[in-house]
C-alpha positions as CSV (number, residue, x, y, z in Angstrom):
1,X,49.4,96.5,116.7
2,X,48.9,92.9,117.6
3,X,50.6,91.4,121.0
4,X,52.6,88.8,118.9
5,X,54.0,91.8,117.2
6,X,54.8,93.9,119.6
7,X,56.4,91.2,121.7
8,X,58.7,90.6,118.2
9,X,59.7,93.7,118.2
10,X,60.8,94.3,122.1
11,X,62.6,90.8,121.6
12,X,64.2,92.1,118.5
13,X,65.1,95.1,120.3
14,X,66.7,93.4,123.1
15,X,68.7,91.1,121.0
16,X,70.0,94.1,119.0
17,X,70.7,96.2,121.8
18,X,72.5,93.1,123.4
19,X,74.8,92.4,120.1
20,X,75.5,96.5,119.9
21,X,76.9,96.3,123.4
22,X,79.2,93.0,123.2
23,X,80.5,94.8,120.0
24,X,81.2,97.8,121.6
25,X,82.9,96.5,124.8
26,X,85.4,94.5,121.8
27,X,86.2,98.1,120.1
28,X,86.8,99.5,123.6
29,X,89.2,96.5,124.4
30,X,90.8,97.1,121.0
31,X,92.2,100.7,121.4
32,X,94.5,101.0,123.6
33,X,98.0,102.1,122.7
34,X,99.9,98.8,122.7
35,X,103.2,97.6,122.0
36,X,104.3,93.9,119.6
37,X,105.1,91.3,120.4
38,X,104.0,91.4,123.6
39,X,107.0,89.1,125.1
40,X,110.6,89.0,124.6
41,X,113.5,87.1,126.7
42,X,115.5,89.4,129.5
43,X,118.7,90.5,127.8
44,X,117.2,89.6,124.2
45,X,119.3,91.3,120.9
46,X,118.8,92.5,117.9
47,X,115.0,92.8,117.6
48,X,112.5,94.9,117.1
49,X,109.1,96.8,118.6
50,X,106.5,97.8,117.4
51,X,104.1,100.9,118.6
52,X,100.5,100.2,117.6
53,X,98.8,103.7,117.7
54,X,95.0,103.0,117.0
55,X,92.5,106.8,116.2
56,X,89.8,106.9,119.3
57,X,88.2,110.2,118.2
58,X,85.5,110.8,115.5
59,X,86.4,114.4,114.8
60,X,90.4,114.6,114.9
61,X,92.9,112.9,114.1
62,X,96.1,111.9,115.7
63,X,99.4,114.3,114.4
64,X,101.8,113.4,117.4
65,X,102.6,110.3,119.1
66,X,105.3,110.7,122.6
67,X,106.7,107.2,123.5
68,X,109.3,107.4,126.6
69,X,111.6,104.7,126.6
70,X,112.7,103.5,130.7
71,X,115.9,104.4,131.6
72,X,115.9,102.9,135.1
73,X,116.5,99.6,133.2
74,X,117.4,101.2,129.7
75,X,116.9,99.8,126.3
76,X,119.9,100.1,124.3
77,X,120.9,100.2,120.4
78,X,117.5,102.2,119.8
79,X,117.2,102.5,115.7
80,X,113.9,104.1,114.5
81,X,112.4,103.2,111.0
82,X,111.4,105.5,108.6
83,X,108.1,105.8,108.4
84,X,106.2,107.8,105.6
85,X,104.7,111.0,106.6
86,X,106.2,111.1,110.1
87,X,109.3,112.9,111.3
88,X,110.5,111.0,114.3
89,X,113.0,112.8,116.9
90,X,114.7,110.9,119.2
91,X,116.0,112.0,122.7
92,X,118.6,110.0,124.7
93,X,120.0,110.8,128.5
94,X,122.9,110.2,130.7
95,X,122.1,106.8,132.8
96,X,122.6,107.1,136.3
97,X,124.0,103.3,136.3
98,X,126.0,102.9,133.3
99,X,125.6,99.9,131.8
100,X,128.8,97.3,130.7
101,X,127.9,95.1,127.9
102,X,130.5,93.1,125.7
103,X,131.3,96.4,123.7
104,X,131.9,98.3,126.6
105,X,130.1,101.0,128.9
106,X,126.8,102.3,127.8
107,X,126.5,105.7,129.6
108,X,123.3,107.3,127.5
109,X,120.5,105.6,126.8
110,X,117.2,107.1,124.8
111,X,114.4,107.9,126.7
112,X,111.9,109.3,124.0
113,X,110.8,109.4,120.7
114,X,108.3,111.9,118.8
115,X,106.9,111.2,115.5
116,X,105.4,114.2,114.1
117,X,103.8,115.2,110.8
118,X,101.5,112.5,109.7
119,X,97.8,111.8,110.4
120,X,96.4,108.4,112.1
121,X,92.4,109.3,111.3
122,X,89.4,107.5,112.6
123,X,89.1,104.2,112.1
124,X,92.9,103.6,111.2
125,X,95.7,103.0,113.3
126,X,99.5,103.4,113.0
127,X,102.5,101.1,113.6
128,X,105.7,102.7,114.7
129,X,108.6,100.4,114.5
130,X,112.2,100.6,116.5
131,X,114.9,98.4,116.8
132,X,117.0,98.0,119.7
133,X,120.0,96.4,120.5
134,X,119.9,94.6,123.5
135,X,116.5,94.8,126.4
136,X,117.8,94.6,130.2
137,X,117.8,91.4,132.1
138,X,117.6,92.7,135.6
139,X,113.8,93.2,135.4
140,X,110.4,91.5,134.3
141,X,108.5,94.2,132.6
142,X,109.5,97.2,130.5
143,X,106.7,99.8,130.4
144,X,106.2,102.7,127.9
145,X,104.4,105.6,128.8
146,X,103.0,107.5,125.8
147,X,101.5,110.9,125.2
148,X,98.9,110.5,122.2
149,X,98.0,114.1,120.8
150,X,95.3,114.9,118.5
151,X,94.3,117.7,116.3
152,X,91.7,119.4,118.2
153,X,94.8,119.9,121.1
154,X,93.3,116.7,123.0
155,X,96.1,114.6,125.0
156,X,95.8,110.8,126.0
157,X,97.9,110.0,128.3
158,X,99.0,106.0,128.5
159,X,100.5,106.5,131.5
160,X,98.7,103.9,134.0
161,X,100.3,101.0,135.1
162,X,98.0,98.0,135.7
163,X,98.2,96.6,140.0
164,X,98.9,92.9,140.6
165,X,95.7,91.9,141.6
166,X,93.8,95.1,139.9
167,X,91.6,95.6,136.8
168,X,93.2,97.1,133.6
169,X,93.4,100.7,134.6
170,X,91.2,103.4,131.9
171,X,94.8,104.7,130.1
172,X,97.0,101.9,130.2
173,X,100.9,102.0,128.9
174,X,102.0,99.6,127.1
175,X,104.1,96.8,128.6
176,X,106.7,94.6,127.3
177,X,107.4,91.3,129.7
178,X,110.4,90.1,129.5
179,X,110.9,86.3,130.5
180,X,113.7,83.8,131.6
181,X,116.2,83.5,129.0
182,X,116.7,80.2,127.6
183,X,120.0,78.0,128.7
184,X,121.6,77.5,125.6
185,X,123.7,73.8,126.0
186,X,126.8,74.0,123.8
187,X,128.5,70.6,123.1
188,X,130.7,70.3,126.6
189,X,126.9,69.9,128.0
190,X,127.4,73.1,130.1
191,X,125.2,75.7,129.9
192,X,126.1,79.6,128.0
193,X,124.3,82.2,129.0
194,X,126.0,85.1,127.5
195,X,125.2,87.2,124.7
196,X,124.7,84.4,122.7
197,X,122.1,82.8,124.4
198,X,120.4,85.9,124.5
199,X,120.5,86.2,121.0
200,X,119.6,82.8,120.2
201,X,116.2,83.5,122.7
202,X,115.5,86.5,121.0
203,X,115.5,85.0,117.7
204,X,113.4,81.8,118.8
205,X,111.0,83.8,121.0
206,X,109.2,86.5,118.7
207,X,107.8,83.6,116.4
208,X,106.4,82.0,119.7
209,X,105.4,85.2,120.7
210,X,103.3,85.9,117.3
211,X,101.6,82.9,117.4
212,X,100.6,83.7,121.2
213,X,99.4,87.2,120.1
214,X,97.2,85.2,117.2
215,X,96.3,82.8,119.0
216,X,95.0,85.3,121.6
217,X,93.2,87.6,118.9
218,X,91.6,84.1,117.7
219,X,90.1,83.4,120.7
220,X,88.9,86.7,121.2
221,X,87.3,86.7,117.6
222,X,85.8,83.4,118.8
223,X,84.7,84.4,122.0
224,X,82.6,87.5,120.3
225,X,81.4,85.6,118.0
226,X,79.9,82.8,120.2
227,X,78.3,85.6,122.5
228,X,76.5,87.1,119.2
229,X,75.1,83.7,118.4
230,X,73.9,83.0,121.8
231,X,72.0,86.4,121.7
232,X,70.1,85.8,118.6
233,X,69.4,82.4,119.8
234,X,68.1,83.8,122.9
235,X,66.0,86.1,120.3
236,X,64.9,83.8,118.3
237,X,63.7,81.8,121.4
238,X,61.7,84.7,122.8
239,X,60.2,85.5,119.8
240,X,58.9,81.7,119.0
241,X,57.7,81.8,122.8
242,X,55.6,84.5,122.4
243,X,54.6,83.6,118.5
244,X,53.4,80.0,120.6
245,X,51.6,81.8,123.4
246,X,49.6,84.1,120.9
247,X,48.8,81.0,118.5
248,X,46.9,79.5,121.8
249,X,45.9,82.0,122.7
250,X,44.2,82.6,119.7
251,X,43.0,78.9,119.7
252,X,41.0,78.9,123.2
């Protein structure tokens, strides 16, 4: 085999073996257990969440997803959706702090769900919906540790939560942040920030929060895309170099 074509081929090579790994470090970011939108306002009502439960394993497939609600700053009004082929059992507990909203005391709170039953196979995922009622406003983050079982008996557990300061950990639970609620100004020009105002953030947040999430996803898409191209430039670039230094080499 010539040099010219042997250098092709290692370039080629490279450039393929470059691509394969910037598309793998993507699916890798992608598979996580995670949970939409991923902002709400503190104290928000009458939403919902969704559970995105993606298949990591070639051979099985996933037949139980565990999601434990907090109850140290409890979501309340949990309402789980029907989903086809999956039975879904819900837990609650006693709070320790009861909770006084406009309805009254709140003195149980759930804590998990199980959906059971279906199958999430490889390459397809799964998204679990629940509404809730009202999310605290006493704390910044909600996170939800979940148990993801497969059908060869393996266990994922999303069960890290990511340091200030720290990379994303390997198994990382999903996490809600909740942000400031938004001072809704009646027509005295003061300032209401009862239940009201909670709902009105709720209702105004999760379409800024969707177009966050696509926006994000966009530039994601974007940013893979650009490294691709710059790696069969670079390619393309070693392979005209060496095409140039055969040619005159030829020529002397």
């Amino acid at each position: 085999m010539s040099p010219i074509r042997t250098t092709l081929r290692r370039a080629g090579l490279v450039a393929a073996l470059t691509t394969a790994g910037v598309l793998a470090a993507a699916g890798a970011a992608f598979a996580h257990v995670t949970v939409h939108p991923e902002t709400y306002a503190k104290g928000a009502t009458d939403g919902v969440l969704t559970f995105r439960v993606p298949n990591e394993e070639d051979t099985a497939s996933t037949t139980k997803v565990q999601v434990f609600l907090p109850t140290d700053h409890p979501v309340l009004g949990v309402l789980v959706t029907p989903q086809e082929g999956w039975t879904a059992q819900v837990t609650t507990t006693k709070l320790k702090t009861p909770v006084k909203t406009d309805d009254g005391t709140i003195t149980e709170a759930v804590s998990e769900i199980t959906w059971t039953g279906g199958r999430i196979r490889h390459g397809q995922y799964q998204d679990f919906n629940v509404a809730f009622g009202q999310l605290p406003n006493d704390t910044d983050q909600l996170s939800f540790k979940t148990l993801q079982t497969y059908s060869d008996g393996n266990v994922v557990r999303w069960i890290e939560e990511k340091q200030k300061g720290a990379e994303e950990p390997e198994n990382p639970a999903p996490v809600l942040t909740l942000t400031a609620q938004e001072a809704e100004t009646g027509s005295g020009g003061t300032s209401d920030s009862g239940s009201g105002s909670s709902s009105s953030s709720a209702s105004s947040s999760a379409p800024a929060v969707a177009a966050d999430s696509t926006s994000s996803s966009d530039s994601t898409a974007r940013g893979l895309g650009i490294a691709g191209l710059v790696v069969g430039v670079l390619g393309l670039a070693a392979a005209g170099y060496a095409l140039a230094r055969g040619r005159g080499a030829r020529s002397e």
